[in-house]
Kinemage of the C-alpha trace (Angstrom):
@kinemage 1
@onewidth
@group {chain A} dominant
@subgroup {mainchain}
@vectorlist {calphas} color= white
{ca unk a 1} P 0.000 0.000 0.000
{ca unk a 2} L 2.043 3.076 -1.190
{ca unk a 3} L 0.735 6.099 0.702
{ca unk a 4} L 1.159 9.833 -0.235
{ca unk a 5} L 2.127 12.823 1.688
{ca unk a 6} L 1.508 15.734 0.579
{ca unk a 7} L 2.958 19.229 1.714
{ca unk a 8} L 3.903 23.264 0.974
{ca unk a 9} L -0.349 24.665 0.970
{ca unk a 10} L -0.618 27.595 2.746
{ca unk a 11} L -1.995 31.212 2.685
{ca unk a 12} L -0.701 33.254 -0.325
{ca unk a 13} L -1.365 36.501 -1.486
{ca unk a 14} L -2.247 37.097 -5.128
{ca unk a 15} L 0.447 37.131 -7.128
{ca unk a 16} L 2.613 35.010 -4.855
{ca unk a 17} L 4.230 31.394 -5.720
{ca unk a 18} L 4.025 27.877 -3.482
{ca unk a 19} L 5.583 24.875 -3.603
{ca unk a 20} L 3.708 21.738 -3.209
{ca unk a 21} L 5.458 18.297 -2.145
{ca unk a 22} L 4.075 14.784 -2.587
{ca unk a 23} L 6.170 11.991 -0.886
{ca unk a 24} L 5.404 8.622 -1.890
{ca unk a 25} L 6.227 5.805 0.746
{ca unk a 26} L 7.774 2.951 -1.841
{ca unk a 27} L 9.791 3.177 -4.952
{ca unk a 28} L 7.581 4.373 -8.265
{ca unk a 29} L 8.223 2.513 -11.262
{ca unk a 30} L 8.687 3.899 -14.678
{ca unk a 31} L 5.049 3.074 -16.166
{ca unk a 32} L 3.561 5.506 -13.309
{ca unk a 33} L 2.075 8.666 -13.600
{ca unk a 34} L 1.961 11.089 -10.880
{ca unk a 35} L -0.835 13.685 -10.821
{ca unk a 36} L -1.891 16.553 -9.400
{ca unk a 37} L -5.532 17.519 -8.447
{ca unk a 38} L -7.509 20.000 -7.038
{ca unk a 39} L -10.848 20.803 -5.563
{ca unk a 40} L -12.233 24.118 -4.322
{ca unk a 41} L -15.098 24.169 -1.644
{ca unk a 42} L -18.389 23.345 -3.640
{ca unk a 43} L -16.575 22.421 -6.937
{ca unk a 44} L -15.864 18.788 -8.761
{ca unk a 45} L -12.096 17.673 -8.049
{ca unk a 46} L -10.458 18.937 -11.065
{ca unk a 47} L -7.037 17.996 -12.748
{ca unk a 48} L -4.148 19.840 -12.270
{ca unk a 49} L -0.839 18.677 -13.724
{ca unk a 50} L 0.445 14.838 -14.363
{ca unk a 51} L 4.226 13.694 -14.863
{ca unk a 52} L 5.379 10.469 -16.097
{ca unk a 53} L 7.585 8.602 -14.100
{ca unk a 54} L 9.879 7.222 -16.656
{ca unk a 55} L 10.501 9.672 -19.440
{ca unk a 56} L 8.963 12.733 -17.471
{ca unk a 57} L 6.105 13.743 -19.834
{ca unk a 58} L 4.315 16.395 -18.291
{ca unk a 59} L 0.771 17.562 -18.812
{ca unk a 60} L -1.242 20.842 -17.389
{ca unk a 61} L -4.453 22.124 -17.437
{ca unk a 62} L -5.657 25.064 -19.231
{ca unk a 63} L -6.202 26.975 -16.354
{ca unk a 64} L -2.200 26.783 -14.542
{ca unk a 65} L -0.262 26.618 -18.024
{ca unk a 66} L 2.524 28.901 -17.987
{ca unk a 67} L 2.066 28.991 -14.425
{ca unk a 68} L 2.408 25.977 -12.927
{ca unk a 69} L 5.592 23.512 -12.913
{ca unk a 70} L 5.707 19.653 -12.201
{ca unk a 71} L 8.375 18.179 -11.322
{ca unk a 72} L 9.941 14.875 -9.794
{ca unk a 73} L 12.940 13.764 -8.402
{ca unk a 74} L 13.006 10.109 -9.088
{ca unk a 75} L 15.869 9.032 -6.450
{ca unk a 76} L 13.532 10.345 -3.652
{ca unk a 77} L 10.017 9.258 -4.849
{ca unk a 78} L 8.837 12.682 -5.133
{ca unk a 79} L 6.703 15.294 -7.243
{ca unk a 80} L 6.577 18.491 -7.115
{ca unk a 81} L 4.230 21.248 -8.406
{ca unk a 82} L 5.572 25.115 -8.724
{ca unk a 83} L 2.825 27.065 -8.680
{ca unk a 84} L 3.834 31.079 -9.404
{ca unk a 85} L 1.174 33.789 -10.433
{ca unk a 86} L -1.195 32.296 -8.135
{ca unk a 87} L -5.073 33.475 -8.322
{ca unk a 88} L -7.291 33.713 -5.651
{ca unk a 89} L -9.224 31.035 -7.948
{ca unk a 90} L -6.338 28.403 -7.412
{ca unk a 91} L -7.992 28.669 -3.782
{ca unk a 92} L -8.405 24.733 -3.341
{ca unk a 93} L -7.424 21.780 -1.495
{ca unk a 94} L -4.467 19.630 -3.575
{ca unk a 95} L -3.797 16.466 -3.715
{ca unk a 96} L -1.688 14.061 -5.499
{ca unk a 97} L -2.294 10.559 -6.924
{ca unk a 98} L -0.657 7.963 -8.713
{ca unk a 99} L -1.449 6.566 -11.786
{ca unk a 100} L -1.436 3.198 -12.919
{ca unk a 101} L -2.351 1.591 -15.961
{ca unk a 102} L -5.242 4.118 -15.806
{ca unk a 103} L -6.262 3.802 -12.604
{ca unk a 104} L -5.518 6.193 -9.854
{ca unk a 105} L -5.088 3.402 -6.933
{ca unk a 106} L -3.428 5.817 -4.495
{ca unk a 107} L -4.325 9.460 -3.123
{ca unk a 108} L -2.622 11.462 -0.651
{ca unk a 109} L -5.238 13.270 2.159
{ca unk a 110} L -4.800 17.068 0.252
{ca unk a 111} L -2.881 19.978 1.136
{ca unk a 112} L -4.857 23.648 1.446
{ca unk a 113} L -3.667 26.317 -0.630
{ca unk a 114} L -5.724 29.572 0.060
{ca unk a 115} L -5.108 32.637 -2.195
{ca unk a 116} L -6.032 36.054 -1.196
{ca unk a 117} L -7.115 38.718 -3.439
């Protein structure tokens, strides 16, 4: 049971940048994806970012292109998300997940990240 920790959410003004952190608890393997999600009080959980674990192909979402960064540093199980520019609509709770073979078997419990205007 690989478990996920994530961490960096906290209280940003407008304009500001955070770093989110997602530790994962066992060696990923190379046909992994690790994703990034969000959901903001009274909205559907949306997706973020994603990052392969082998090759490091990275997807983002409309909304956080240009502004947000994944990342992943393989020897230490962990993804990253920059997140610069922030809007007071990237006000949500984030988590990460792992992907495999399509499925997302494994979510962290979320991280706030609160934006103010």
């Amino acid at each position: 049971q690989v478990q996920l920790v994530e961490s960096g959410g906290g209280l940003v003004q407008a304009g500001g940048s955070l770093r989110l952190s997602c530790a994962a608890s066992e060696r990923l393997f190379a046909n992994y994806a690790m994703v990034w999600f969000r959901q903001a009080p009274g909205k559907e959980r949306e997706f973020v970012a994603s990052i392969t674990w082998g090759v490091g192909t990275t997807g983002y979402a409309e909304s956080v292109k240009g502004r947000f960064t994944i990342s992943r540093d393989n020897a230490n199980d962990t993804v990253y998300l920059q997140m610069n520019g922030l809007k007071p609509d990237d006000t949500a709770v984030y988590y990460c997940a792992i992907n495999r073979f399509g499925k997302y078997d494994y979510w962290g419990r979320g991280t706030q990240v609160t934006v103010s205007s």
